[in-house]
C-alpha positions in Angstrom: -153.4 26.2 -118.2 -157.0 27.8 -117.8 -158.2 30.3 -120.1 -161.4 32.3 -119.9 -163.4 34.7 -122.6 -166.0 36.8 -122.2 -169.4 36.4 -124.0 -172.6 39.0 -124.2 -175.8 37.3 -124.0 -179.3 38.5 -124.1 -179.5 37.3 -120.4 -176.2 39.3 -119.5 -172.8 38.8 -119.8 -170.9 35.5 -119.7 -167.5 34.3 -118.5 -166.5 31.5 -120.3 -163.4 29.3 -119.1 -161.7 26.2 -120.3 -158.3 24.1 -120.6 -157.2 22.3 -123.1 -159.1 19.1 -122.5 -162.8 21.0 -122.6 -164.8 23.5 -120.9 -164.6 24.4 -117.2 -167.1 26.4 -116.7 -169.7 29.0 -118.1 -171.2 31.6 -115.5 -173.3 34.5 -115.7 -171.3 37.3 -114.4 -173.3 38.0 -111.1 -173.1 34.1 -110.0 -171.0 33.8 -107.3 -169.8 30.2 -107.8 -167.1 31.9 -110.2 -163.3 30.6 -109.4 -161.1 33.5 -107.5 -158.6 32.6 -110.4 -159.7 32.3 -114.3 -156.4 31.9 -116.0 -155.2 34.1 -118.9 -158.0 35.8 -121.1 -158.1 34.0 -124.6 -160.4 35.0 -127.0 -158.6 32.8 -129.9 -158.9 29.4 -127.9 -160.4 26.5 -129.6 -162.6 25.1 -127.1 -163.5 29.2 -125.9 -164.7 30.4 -129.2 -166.3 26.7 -129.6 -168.5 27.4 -126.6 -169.4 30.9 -127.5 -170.5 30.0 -130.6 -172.9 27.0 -129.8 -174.2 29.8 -126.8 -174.8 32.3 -129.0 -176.4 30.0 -131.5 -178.6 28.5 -128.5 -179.6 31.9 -128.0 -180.6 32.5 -131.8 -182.8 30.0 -131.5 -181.2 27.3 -133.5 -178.7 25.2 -131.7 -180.8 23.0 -128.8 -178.0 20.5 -128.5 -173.8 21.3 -127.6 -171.3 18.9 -128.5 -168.3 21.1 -127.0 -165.7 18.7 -124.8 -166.3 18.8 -120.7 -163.8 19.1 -118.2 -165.5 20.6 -114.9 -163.7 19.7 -112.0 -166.4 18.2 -109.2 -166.4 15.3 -106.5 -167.0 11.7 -108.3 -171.1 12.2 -107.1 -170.9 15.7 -108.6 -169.8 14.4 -111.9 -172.7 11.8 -112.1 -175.4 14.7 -111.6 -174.0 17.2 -114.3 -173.5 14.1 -116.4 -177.5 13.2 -115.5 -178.3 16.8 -116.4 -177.1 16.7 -120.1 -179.9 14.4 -120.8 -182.4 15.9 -120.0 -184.0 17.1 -123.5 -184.1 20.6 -124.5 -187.9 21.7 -124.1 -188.5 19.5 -121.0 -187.9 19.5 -117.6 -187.5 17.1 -114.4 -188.0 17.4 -110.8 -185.3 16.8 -108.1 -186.8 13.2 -107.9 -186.6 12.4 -111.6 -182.6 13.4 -111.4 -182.5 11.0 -108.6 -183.7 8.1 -110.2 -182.0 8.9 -113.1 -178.4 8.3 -111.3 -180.0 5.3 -109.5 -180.3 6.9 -106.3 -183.8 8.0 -105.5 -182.9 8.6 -102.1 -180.4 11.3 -102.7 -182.8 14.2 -103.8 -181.2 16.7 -101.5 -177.6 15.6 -102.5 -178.7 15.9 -106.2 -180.3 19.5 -105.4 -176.6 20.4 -104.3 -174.6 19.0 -107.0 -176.9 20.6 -109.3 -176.4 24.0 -107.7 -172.5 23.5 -107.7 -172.9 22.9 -111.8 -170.2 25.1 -113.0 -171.1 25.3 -117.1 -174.5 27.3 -117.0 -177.0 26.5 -119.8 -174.6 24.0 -121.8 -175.0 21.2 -118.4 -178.8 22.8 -118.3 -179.4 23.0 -114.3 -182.2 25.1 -115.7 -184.1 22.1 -116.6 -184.6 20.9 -113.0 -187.8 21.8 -111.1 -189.7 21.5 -108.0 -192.0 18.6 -107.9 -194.8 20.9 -107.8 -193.5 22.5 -110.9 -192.3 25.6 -109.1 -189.2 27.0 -110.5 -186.4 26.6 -107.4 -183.0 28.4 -106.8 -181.0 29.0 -109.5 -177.2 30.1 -109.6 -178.0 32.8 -112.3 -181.1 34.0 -110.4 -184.8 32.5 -111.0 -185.6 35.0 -113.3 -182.9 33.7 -115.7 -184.0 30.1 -115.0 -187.4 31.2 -116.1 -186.0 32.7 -119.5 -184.6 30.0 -120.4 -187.0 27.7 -120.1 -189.4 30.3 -121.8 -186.2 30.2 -124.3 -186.3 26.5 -124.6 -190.7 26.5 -124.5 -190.6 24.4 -121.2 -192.9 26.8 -119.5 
């Protein structure tokens, strides 16, 4: 069963949602990539109140690392991108190529530039990290301006 929370963040309000195996998702509440159907609210669930806590300690300041189980639902090639993405270190950021290689596909920058739009676990898989290969900051699910905090967050820019 899918459960959701809600979490207040400096950048704007979160919906948080997860199952019993790990997080689903984590979305600002004016992205649109949001599922019709969250579940039941839960503020007392485990993996919920996990996630909250490691975003609002990211957003302290002092957590640049989560640890909180995964579950996202995506296509095979889908999973390989967000799983790309949470190596990226915090403080640094990669182009479109760089996520490429990284999968072992450097011909499938524009495939990797959707997957990593379709990311459904904002901040926690950090999409944010990925750049233009001119080092301009490119679409973002949660709006550029929020892309740009959090790198500003993170002292990537």
């Amino acid at each position: 069963m899918n459960v959701f929370t809600y979490l207040d963040t400096p950048l704007g309000r979160m919906t948080i949602q997860a199952n019993d195996q790990g997080l689903l998702g984590a979305w600002f509440t004016t992205q649109t990539t949001q599922p019709d159907d969250l579940g039941e609210q839960d503020d007392g669930h485990a993996i919920l109140n996990q996630a909250a806590l490691q975003l609002s300690e990211y957003f302290a300041g002092i957590r640049n690392q989560f640890d909180v189980p995964i579950a996202a639902k995506g296509t095979a090639f889908q999973q390989q991108v967000w799983q790309a993405l949470t190596t990226i270190p915090f403080g640094e950021t990669w182009s479109y190529q760089q996520l490429a290689d990284a999968i072992d596909n450097p011909k499938a920058v524009r495939a990797v530039g959707l997957a990593n739009g379709k990311n459904p676990i904002s901040i926690i898989v950090p999409c944010h990290r990925v750049i233009g290969k001119s080092g301009k900051l490119t679409g973002y699910a949660g709006g550029v301006e929020r892309k740009a905090a959090l790198l500003k967050l993170e002292n990537a820019i």
